[in-house]
MARBA-231432 format. One record per residue (C-alpha): x, y, z; residue in three letters. Coordinates in pm, whole numbers, plus 50000, padded with zeros to 5 digits. Layout:
REM MARBA-231432
XYZALA;...
//
This chain:
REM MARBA-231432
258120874780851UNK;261820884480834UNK;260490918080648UNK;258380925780914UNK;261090914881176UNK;263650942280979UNK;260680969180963UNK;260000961881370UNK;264020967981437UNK;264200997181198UNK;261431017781416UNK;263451015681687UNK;266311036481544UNK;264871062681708UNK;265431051782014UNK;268631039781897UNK;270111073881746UNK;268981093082059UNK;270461070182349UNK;274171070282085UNK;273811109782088UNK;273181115982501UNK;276711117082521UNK;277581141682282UNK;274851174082398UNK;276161203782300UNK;276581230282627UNK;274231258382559UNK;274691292382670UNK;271731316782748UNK;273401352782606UNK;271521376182455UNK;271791382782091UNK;275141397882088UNK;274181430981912UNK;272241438382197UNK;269151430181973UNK;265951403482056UNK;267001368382113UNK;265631348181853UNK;264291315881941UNK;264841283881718UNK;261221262181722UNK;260841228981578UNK;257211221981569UNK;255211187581401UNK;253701190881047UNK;249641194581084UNK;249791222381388UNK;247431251281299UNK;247911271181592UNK;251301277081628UNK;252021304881389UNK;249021324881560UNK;250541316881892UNK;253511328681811UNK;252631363581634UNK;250301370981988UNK;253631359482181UNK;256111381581989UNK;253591416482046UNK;253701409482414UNK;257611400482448UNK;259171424282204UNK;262651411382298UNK;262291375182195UNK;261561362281839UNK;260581326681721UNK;261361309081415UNK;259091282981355UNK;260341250781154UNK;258101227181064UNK;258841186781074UNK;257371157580933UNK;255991141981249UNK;257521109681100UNK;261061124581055UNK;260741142581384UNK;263041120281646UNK;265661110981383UNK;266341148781327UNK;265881157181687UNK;268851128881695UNK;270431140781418UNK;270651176081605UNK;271631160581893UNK;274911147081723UNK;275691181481567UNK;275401198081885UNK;272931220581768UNK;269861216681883UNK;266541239081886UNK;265891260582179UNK;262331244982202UNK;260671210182042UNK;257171208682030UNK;256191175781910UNK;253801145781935UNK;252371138682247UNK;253231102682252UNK;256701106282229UNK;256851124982539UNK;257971089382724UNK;260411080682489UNK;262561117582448UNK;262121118082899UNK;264291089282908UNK;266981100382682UNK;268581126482891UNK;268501151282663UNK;265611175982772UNK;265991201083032UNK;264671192283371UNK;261491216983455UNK;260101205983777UNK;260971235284009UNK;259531259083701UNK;256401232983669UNK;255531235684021UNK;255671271684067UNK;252951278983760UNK;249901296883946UNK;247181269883703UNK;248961238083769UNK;246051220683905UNK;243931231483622UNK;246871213683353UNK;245081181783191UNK;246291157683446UNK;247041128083144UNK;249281159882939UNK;251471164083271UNK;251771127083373UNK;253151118783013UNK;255861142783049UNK;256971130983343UNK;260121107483446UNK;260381098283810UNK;258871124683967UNK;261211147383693UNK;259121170083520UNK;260581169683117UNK;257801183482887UNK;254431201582942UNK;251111199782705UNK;250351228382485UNK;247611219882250UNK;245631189582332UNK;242771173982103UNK;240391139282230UNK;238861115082020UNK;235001124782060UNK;231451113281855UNK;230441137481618UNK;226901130281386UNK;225271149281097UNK;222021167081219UNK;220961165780877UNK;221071132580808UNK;219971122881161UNK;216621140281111UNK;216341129580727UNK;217051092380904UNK;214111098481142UNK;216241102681415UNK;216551131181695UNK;219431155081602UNK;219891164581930UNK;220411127082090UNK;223351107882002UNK;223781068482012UNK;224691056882363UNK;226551028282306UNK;228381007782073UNK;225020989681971UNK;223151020481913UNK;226011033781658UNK;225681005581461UNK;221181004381458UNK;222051048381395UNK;224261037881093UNK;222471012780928UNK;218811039480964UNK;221371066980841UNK;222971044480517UNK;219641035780388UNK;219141065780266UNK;221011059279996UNK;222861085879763UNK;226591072279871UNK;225381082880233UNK;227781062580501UNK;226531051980818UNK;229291054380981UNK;233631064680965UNK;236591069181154UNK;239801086481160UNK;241061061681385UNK;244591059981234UNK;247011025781208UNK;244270999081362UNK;241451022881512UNK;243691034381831UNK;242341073081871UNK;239041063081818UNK;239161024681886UNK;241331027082232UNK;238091047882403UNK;235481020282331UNK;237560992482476UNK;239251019682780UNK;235291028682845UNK;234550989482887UNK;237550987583170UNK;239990974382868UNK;243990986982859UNK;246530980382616UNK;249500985582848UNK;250630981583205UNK;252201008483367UNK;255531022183236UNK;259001014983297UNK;261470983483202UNK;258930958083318UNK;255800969783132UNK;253950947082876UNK;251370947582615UNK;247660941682724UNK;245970941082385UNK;244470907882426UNK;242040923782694UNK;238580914082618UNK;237670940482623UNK;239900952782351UNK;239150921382161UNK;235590930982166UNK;236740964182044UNK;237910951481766UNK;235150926181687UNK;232710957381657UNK;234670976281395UNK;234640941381200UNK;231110939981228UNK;230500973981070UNK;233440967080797UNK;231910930780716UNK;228060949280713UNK;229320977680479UNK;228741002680726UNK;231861018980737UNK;233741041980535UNK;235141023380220UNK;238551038580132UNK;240191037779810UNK;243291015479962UNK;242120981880072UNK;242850969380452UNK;243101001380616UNK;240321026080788UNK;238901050380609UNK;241241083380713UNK;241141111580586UNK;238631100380309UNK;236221098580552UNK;236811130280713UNK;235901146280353UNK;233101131280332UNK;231661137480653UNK;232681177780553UNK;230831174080247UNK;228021160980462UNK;227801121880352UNK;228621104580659UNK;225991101780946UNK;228261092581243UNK;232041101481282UNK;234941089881556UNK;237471113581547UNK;238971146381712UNK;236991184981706UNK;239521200881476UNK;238651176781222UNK;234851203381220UNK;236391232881316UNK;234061260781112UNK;231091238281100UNK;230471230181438UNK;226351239281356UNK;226121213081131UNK;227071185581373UNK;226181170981697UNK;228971160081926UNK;229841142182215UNK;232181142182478UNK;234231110982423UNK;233651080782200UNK;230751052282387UNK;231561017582478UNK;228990988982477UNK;227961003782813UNK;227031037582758UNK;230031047082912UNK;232221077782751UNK;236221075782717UNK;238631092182510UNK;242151091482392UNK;243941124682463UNK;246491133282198UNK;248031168382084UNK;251551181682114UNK;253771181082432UNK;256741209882437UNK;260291204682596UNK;263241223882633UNK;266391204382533UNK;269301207582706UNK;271731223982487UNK;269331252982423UNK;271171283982342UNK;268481304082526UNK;266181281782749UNK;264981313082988UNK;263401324982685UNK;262371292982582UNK;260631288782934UNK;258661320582877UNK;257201303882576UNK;256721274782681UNK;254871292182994UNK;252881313682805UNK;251601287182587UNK;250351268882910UNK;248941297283083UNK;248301327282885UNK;244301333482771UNK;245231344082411UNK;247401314382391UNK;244241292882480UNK;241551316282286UNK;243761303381977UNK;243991269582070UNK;240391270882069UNK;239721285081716UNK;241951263581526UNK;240161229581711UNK;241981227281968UNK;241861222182356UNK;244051246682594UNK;246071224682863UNK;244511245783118UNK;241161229783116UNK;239481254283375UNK;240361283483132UNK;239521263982816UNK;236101252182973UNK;235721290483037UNK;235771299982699UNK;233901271082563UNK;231311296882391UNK;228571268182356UNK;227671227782432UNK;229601216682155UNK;233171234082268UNK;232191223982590UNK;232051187282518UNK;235451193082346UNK;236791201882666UNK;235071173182866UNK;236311148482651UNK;239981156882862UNK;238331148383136UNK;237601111782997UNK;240991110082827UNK;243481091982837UNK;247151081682670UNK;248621050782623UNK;252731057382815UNK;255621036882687UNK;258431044282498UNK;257991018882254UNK;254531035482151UNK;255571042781817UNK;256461006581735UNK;253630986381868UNK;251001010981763UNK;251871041081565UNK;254211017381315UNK;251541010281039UNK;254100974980979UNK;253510972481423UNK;251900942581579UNK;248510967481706UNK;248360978481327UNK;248730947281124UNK;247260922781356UNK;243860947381477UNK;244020958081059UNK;243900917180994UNK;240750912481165UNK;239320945781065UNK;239840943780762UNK;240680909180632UNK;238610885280888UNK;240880873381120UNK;239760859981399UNK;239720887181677UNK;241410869581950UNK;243930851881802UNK;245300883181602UNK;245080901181957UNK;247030878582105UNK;249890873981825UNK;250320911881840UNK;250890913182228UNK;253430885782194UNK;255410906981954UNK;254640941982093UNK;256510926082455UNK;259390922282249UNK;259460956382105UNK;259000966082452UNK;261660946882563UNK;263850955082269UNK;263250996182325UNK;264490994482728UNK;267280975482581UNK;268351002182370UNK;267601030682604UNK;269711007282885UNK;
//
């Protein structure tokens, strides 16, 4: 317990390093490359974006006069550096990051208010409403969406019609997955029923079952919020994805406890799994040889989906943020910009345009499954979910995994995600 008590403070340096370094931003200045010559733009961007560089070559041929150099971070290094640049007073002219920190870097003070700049775009009504709310601090608008991706059901058509089943209807509910998988698994040859890439306790792909069923795992943001894990509906959540661990229906994975990952995104590519929770890029390129979705079924019928991606901010201290705007502008509204998105997997923030160039029923479910989607806000989402040591990982992994009982791991890990919560305001003051 007192190693998981260290490991619960330690993912809150974060937090920690950014609120110490608010008071030493650098003052940025917005001058042109002083040789008269394109103004270069520094760009931190998250490990695993395959967009970006695209992006950014389309970007440079239609602004001659501003360059970007891309760096990439490891998306669990990312705030710590952002800190760390913070303290040196020399930060990047634009960070485009993980989605769920947007909360967390809008309280620190250290990103560029874009409000005025927000409101004036000509498709701001057509932005996924769950990408701008996210980014947004008391009516202060601090980051914007730029490539989005939700948590959808995706089955093999092969294995559905080898199974006996229609390849063109998927389960409707919870209940249905399970009767799919088990048709689907017996036909043998290391065929899986079913897998997930649901990451540290199921929460892209377990959050929309329990979110479809009325479930939450959070009240609403801000120094008062708490946990809501122990929902029942959430607790019956996680009672189904014990069920199809403890019936040998899901994904095994080489390391024991945890969900299957990335193994079982391989093996759905090499066409051994019948029915998959996770996001489109995962089957970008082989979108004929799967059905999909748009969202992830509760034990209703119902459709929900958790909307994750990368958010973009200026921080203050930017050495150009005019330029920076442009980018960050373009990104949300030009068509290329989206057209890319779309080819590497991914959703455009403007959901009117991406629907537009949805070329066929399975991008267009890609882009429905916004419309469904949602995001868990706090600024202590990293250590009550994402943390792998967190109280949603190891308690929903427990009874996963291990057999806990359901409830009572449910309700030990809202017990210590409210102090996390508690701890992170505290830090942030």
């Amino acid at each position: 317990m007192k190693s998981s008590a260290r490991r619960h403070r330690l993912v809150l340096v974060a937090v920690t390093a950014l609120a110490a370094a608010t008071t030493l931003t650098a003052c940025g200045s917005d001058d042109a490359a002083g040789d008269g010559g394109p103004v270069t733009l520094d760009v931190w961007a998250r490990d695993g974006d395959n967009s970006l560089d695209k992006q950014v070559a389309a970007f440079e041929k239609a602004h001659p006069d501003i360059k970007v150099d891309v760096t990439l971070v490891n998306n669990d290094q990312y705030l710590t550096k952002f800190a760390n640049s913070i303290r040196a007073g020399s930060v990047p002219d634009l960070i485009d990051f993980d989605i769920i920190n947007a909360p967390l870097l809008a309280t620190q003070g250290q990103l560029l208010d874009i409000t005025d700049k927000v409101n004036a775009l000509p498709n701001l009504s057509d932005v996924a409403e769950a990408g701008l709310d996210v980014g947004t601090l008391d009516d202060t608008v601090y980051s914007l969406p730029v490539a989005l991706t939700g948590s959808q059901m995706f089955w093999n058509k092969k294995l559905f019609a080898e199974a006996g089943l229609d390849p063109d209807t998927p389960p409707k509910d919870l209940a249905q997955v399970k009767e799919y998988a088990e048709k689907i698994q017996g036909l043998g040859d290391d065929i899986t029923g079913f897998s997930t890439i649901g990451g540290v306790g199921q929460a892209f792909t377990g959050f929309p079952s329990g979110w479809a069923d009325g479930g939450d795992v959070f009240t609403e943001a801000g120094p008062d919020q708490t946990s809501t894990f122990d929902d029942p509906e959430m607790v019956d959540m996680v009672s189904w994805y014990q069920d199809m661990w403890e019936s040998g229906l899901m994904q095994p994975t080489d390391e024991p406890n945890q969900d299957p990952g990335n193994v079982g995104s391989q093996n759905a590519l090499a066409g051994k799994v019948g029915i998959m929770f996770t996001g489109a890029n995962v089957f970008a390129g082989k979108e004929d040889e799967f059905g999909s979705a748009a969202g992830i079924p509760g034990s209703d019928g119902e459709l929900a989906s958790f909307l994750g991606g990368n958010q973009a901010a200026i921080p203050l201290g930017s050495e150009h943020p005019d330029e920076a705007w442009t980018l960050l502008e373009w990104l949300v509204t030009d068509r290329e910009a989206a057209t890319i998105n779309g080819d590497a997997g991914w959703i455009a923030p403007d959901l009117k345009l991406a629907d537009e160039l949805a070329e066929d029923e399975w991008a267009s479910h890609r882009v429905g499954s916004l419309a469904v989607g949602r995001l868990p806000k706090s600024i202590a989402y990293f250590a009550t979910i994402n943390d792998p040591n967190g109280p949603w990982a190891q308690n929903s992994q427990a009874a996963i995994f291990q057999g806990a009982d359901p409830q009572a791991a449910l309700e030990k890990a809202t017990d210590q995600a409210d102090q996390l919560i508690a701890d992170a305001y505290n830090q942030v003051g």
